[in-house]
C-alpha positions, -999 to +999 in steps of 0.1 A: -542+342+512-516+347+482-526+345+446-506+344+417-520+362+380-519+351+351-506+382+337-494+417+352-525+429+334-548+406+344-552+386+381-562+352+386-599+352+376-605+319+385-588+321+414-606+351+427-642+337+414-637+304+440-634+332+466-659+326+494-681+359+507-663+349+542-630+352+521-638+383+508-654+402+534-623+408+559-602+427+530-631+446+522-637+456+557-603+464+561-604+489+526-633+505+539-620+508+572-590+525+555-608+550+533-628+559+563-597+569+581-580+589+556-610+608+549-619+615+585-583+632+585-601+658+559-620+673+586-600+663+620-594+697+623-628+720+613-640+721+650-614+734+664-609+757+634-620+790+649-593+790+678-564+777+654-548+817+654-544+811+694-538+780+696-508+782+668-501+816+679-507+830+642-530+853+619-567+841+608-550+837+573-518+816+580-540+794+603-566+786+572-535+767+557-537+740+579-570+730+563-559+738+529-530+714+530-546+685+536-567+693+505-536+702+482-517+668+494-545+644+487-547+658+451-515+648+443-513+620+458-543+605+445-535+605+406-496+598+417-508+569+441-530+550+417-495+551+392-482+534+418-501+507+427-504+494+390-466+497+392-456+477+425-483+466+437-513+480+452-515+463+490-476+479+492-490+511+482-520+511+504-493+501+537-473+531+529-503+556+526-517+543+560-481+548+570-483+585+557-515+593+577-496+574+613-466+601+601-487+630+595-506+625+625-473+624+649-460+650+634-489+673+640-496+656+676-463+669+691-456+703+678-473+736+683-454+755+655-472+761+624-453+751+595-443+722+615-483+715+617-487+724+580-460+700+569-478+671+593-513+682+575-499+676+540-482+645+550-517+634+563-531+644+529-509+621+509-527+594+531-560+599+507-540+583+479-557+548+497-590+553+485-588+552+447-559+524+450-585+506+475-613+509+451-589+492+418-578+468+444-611+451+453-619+445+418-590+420+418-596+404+454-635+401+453-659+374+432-677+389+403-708+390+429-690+410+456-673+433+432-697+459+424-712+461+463-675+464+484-672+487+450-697+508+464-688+507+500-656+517+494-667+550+477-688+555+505-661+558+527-653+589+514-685+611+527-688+585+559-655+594+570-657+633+564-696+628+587-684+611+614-650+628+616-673+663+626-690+654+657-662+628+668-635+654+665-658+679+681-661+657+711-625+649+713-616+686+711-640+693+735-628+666+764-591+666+755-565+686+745-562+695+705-533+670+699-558+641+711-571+642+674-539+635+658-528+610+680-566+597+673-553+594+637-520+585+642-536+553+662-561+546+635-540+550+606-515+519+625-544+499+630-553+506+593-518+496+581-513+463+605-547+453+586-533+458+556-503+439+559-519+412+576-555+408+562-552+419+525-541+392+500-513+393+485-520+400+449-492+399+425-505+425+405-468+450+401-464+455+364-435+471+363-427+507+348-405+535+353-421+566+373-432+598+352-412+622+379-412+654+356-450+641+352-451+643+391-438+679+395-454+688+370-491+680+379-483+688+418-470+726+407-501+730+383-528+713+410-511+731+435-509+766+421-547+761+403-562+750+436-544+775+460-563+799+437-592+782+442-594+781+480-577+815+490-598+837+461-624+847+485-600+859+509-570+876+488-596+889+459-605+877+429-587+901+410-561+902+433-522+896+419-516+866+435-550+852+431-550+858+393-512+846+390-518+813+408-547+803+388-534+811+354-503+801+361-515+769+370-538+763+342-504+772+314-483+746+339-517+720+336-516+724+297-479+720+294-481+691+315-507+675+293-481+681+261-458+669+279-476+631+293-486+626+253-449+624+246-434+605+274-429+566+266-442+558+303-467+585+317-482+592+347-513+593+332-523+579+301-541+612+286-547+590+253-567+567+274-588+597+295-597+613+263-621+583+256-658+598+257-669+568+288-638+585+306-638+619+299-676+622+306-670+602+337-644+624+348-659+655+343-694+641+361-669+635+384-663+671+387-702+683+392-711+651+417-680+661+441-690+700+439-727+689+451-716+663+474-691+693+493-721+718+489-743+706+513-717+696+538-707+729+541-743+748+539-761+726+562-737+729+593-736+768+588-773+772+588-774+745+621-751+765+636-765+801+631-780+819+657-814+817+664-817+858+670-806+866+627-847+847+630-836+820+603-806+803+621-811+771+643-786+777+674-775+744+673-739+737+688-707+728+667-710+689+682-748+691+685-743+697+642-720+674+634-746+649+654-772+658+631-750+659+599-735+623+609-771+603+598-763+617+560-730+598+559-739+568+572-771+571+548-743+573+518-730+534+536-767+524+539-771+529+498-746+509+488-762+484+484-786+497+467-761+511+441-747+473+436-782+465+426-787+489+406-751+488+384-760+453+384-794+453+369-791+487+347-757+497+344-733+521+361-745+548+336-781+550+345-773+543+384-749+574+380-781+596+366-805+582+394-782+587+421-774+623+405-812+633+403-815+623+441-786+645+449-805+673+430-838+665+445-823+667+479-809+702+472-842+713+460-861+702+492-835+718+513-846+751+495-879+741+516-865+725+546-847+757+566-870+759+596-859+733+619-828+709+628-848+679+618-857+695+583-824+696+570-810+666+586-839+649+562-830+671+529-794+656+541-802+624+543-819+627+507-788+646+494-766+615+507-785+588+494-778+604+460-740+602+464-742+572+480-763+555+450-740+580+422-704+577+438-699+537+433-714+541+397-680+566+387-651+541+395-674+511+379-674+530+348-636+540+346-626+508+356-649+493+325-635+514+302-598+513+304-572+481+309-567+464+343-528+477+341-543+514+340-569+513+363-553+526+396-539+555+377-572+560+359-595+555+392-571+583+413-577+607+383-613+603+390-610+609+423-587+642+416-617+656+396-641+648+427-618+665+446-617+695+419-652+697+426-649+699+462-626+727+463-643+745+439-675+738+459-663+753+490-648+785+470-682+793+452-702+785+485-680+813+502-687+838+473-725+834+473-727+837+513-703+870+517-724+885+489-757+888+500-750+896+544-772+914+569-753+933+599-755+908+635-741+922+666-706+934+659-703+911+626-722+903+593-741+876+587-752+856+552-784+861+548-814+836+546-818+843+509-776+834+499-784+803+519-810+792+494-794+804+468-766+781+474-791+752+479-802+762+440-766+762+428-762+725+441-791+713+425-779+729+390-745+704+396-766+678+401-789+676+373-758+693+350-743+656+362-770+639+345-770+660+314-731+649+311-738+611+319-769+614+294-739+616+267-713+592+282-714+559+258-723+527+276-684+508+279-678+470+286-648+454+291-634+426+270-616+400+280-592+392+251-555+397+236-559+430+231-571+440+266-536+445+279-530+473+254-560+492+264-581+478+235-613+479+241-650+472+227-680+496+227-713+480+231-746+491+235-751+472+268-756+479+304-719+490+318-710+460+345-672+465+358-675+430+375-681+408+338 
């Protein structure tokens, strides 16, 4: 299954249009199989959440950091993994992120002790860095037919994983002991990387470079600092010292960085190359589709979940939930499909606005929907065909708009900003539900009106997504000398990553 390029900018075209759709659909299964993995390792641990303090002998606080790691490790891997890829190749990159998740995994499956836990959690967050290198790999190992579909499937992975990983880790918390989900993972992330060795072609698509490592640290200690910030504001205080520090901190480390990548000979991102209106816009859509994509994943299942007695809750179970939650996630797989079709026939701008104005519309029914189990499970299912249909449209347009040498790099910054959204999703979530609570037995309670109120917020993110797309000029790639040095035509044309 080895091919040969032509170029370290460009693979074999020829040789990957004579590629069979039997040819081609084992490394795409094995890619989406992958992403699915790494970001069912997101929520692995959300059911058993609530008994964390005992079960690591530790405070409410410490404990939240063995969710928040995974979340600060997969953005820096992300950006830092798609560098990678474009450098040495990306099937050696995508072995040693399935690698990362099997270590991760381990390492939280036989200790107790929390750092030791936290460390294993980060580890298992660097494993997300397969997703964006997956999706710029498939470009190169897929006919011009397949392209835009195992495109699509392969962003899908990304909300299927994070559904199913909520009712199967509820089930395997409930029937086995805690450290049965990591060595879950750890034995799905060697399956993954046996696949990947074995079933992926070996593309010789390395093109050489020298690592940005002050580019590294300094991204990691900006993300980190910004997004610690982010997640820990609702509990230390906005206005608290270290909440304030942290986030401006990180924002002067982020702007220093950004000086710092324009002056480098070989950066770690090419900020020239973002700062192109088609990329930009994308990545800041980017932003606003992964901030409504988190919002209803973490509304729904809190509303399921409330008790029937506050007289607006549904008493549902944590798996019973997650079971009802799962159908949106596979919805996002279902649709893309449909997203293929519709990058193929109108262009990856347009499908980006209609899958964005689904998203929005499913928000808005929820704001109806609050009376029942089956009710939101359906303004779920409408929310998810949205970022079904918008999420393969995103990479499609990056990967149109910037040279084949970049496109790992430029693909995991997208995926960064998605994950920006997502963080800053769950922090704004948690703001509007502590500020509007009614008094329930011994505790307090959000109340019926924050829930909708947060249903209204994610609609605003999705139909601000298609305000920014409105603006984001229509990009298609050329294929000529100057494509290896980023050079690239504008054209008033549907945007088709697979011509």
């Amino acid at each position: 299954m080895d091919r040969a390029t032509n170029s370290p900018a460009s693979p074999n075209v020829a040789a990957v249009e004579e590629t069979g759709f039997g040819t081609a659909i084992v490394p795409i299964i094995v890619l989406c199989f992958g992403g699915m993995m790494a970001a069912l390792s997101q929520t692995l641990v959300i059911p058993i959440q609530p008994e964390l303090p005992h079960l690591l002998n530790t405070s409410v606080g410490n404990a939240s950091w063995v969710v928040t790691a995974t979340l600060l490790g997969a953005a820096v891997a992300m950006p830092v993994s798609g560098r990678l890829g474009d450098m040495y190749g990306k099937q050696r990159v995508l072995a040693v992120s399935a690698a990362l998740l099997v270590v991760g995994s381990l390492i939280c499956a036989v200790s107790s002790i929390l750092p030791i836990v936290i460390a294993g959690r980060v580890v298992q967050g660097f494993a997300m860095g397969f997703i964006p290198v997956g999706i710029s790999l498939i470009r190169e190992i897929t006919p011009p037919r397949l392209t835009s579909t195992a495109i699509a499937a392969m962003s899908a992975t990304l909300g299927v994983g994070g559904a199913i990983g909520l009712p199967l880790s509820a089930w395997i918390a409930q029937n086995f002991n805690w450290h049965g989900l990591f060595w879950f993972a750890a034995g799905a992330g060697l399956v993954v990387m046996i696949a990947v060795l074995t079933l992926l072609p070996h593309v010789h698509d390395e093109n050489g470079g020298r690592l940005d490592l002050g580019g590294v640290i300094g991204l990691a200690i900006g993300l980190v600092s910004a997004l610690v910030a982010i997640t820990k504001g609702n509990a230390w205080g906005w206005s608290d010292g270290k909440t304030l520090g942290l986030l401006i901190g990180g924002i002067v480390v982020l702007l220093l960085w950004g000086w710092y990548e324009l002056r480098v000979t070989d950066p770690l991102v090419d900020l020239r190359t973002t700062a192109r209106p088609a990329v930009l816009l994308t990545n800041l859509a980017g932003l606003t589709v992964g901030f409504g994509m988190m919002a209803q994943a973490l509304i729904i299942p809190q509303l399921l979940e409330m008790p029937a007695a506050t007289g607006y809750g549904l008493g549902q179970s944590l798996l019973a939930a997650g079971l009802w939650m799962a159908p949106g996630g596979l919805m996002m797989l279902v649709f893309a499909p449909v997203s293929s079709r519709l990058i193929n026939g109108i262009g990856a701008k347009y499908t980006l606005m209609i899958g964005a104005t689904v998203l929005g519309t499913g928000y808005l029914a929820a704001t109806l929907l609050m009376h029942a189990p089956w009710q939101l499970a359906l303004a779920s299912l409408i929310s998810s065909a949205g970022v079904g249909i918008g999420y393969a449209a995103m990479p499609t347009l990056i990967m149109s708009s910037v040279p084949m040498n970049e496109a790992g790099a430029a693909v995991g910054l997208n995926s960064l900003m998605r994950s920006v959204g997502t963080t800053t999703a769950s922090a704004v979530m948690a703001a509007l539900l502590t500020r509007s609570t009614i008094p329930f037995g011994s505790a307090v309670v959000p109340t019926e009106s924050a829930f909708r109120l947060c249903f209204v917020v994610g609609a605003v993110a999705a139909f601000a997504t298609v305000a920014i797309v409105l603006f984001i000029p229509v990009v298609k790639a050329k294929a000529q000398a100057g494509q290896e040095s980023g050079e690239y035509s504008v054209e008033r044309d549907h945007a088709n990553a697979t011509a």
